[in-house]
C-alpha positions in Angstrom: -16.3 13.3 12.4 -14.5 13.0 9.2 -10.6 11.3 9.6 -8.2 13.4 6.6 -6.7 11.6 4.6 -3.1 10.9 5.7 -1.8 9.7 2.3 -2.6 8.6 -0.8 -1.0 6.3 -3.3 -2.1 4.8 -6.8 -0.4 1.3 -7.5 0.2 0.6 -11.1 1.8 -2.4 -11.5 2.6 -5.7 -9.3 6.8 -5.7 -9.3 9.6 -7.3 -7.2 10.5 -5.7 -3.6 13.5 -3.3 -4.2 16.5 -3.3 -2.0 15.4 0.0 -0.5 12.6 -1.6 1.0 13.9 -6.0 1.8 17.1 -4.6 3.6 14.1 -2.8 6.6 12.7 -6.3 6.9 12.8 -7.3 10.7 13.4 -11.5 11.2 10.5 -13.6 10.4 9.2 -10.8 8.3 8.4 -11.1 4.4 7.6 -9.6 1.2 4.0 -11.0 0.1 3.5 -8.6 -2.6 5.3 -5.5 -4.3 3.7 -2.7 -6.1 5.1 0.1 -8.6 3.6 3.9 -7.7 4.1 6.6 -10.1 7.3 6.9 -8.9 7.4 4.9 -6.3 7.3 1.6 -4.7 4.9 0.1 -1.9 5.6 -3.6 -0.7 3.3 -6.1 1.1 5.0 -7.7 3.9 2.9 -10.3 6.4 3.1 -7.7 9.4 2.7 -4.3 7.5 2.3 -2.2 4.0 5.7 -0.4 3.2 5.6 2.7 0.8 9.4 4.0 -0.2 8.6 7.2 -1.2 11.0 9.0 -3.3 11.5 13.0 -3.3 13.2 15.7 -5.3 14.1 15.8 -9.0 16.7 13.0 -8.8 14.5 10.4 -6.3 17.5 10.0 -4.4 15.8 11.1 -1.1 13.6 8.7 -0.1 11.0 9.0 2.6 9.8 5.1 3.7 6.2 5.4 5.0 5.5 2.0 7.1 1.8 1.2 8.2 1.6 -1.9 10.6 -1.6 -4.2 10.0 -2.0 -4.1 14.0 -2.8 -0.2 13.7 -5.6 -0.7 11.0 -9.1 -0.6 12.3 -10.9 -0.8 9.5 -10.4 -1.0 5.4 -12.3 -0.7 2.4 -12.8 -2.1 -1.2 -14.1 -1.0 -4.2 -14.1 -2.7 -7.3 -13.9 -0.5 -10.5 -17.1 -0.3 -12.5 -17.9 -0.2 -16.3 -16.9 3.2 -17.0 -14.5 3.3 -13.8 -10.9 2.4 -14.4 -10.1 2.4 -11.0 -10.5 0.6 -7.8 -9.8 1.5 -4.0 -8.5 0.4 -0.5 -9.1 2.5 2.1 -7.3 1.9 5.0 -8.4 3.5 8.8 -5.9 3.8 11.0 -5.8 5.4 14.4 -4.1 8.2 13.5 -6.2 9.2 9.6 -7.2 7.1 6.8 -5.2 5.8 3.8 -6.5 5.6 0.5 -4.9 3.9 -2.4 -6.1 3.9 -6.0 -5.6 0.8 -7.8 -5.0 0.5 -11.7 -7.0 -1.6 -14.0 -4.0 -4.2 -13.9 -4.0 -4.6 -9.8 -6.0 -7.2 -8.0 -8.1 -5.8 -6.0 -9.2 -8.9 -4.5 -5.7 -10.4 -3.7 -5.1 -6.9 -2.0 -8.1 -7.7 0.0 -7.4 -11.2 1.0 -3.9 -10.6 1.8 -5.4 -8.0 4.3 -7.8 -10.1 5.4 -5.1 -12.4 6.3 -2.9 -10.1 8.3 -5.5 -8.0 10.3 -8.2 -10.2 10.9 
């Protein structure tokens, strides 16, 4: 049995948490990393992944997408190849799977340690 995919993301860029996202963190929670979408931003924190996803022409609606590490079952890594200018995390969650696409520029393996770190 196949899970859908619940969402999907590319992350561009590593970037500094925006306000948006820093002013939802609970005590004792922090911003590890910070990543710029298309048009969006998705921030690293050491008890969950945090997408603030904007909507409409403007972006001033803003739909904030929070996946807690102690909900993932399971994730996923693929390195890009030669010809691939990609790489993936997959992320399984009780609910559906995750998949994020990953820009030349992102470290896939950082991504995967900080993981690691959190879930395991």
């Amino acid at each position: 049995m196949a899970l859908e995919d619940l969402a999907a993301w590319t992350f561009v860029c590593e970037t500094t948490p925006p306000s948006v996202i820093t002013e939802l963190l609970i005590p004792g929670e922090e911003a590890v990393a910070a990543y710029k979408t298309l048009r969006d931003t998705a921030v690293i924190t050491n008890k969950r992944l945090i997408v603030a996803d904007k909507q409409g022409i403007t972006g001033k609606k803003v739909e904030i997408y929070t996946i807690p590490f102690k909900n993932i079952e399971m994730y996923s890594t693929e390195n890009a190849g030669f010809l691939d200018f990609s790489s993936e995390l997959e992320l399984w969650t009780r609910s559906g799977k995750i998949k994020i696409k990953l820009n030349r520029g992102v470290d896939i393996r950082k991504l995967d340690r900080l993981i690691a770190q959190y879930i395991l």
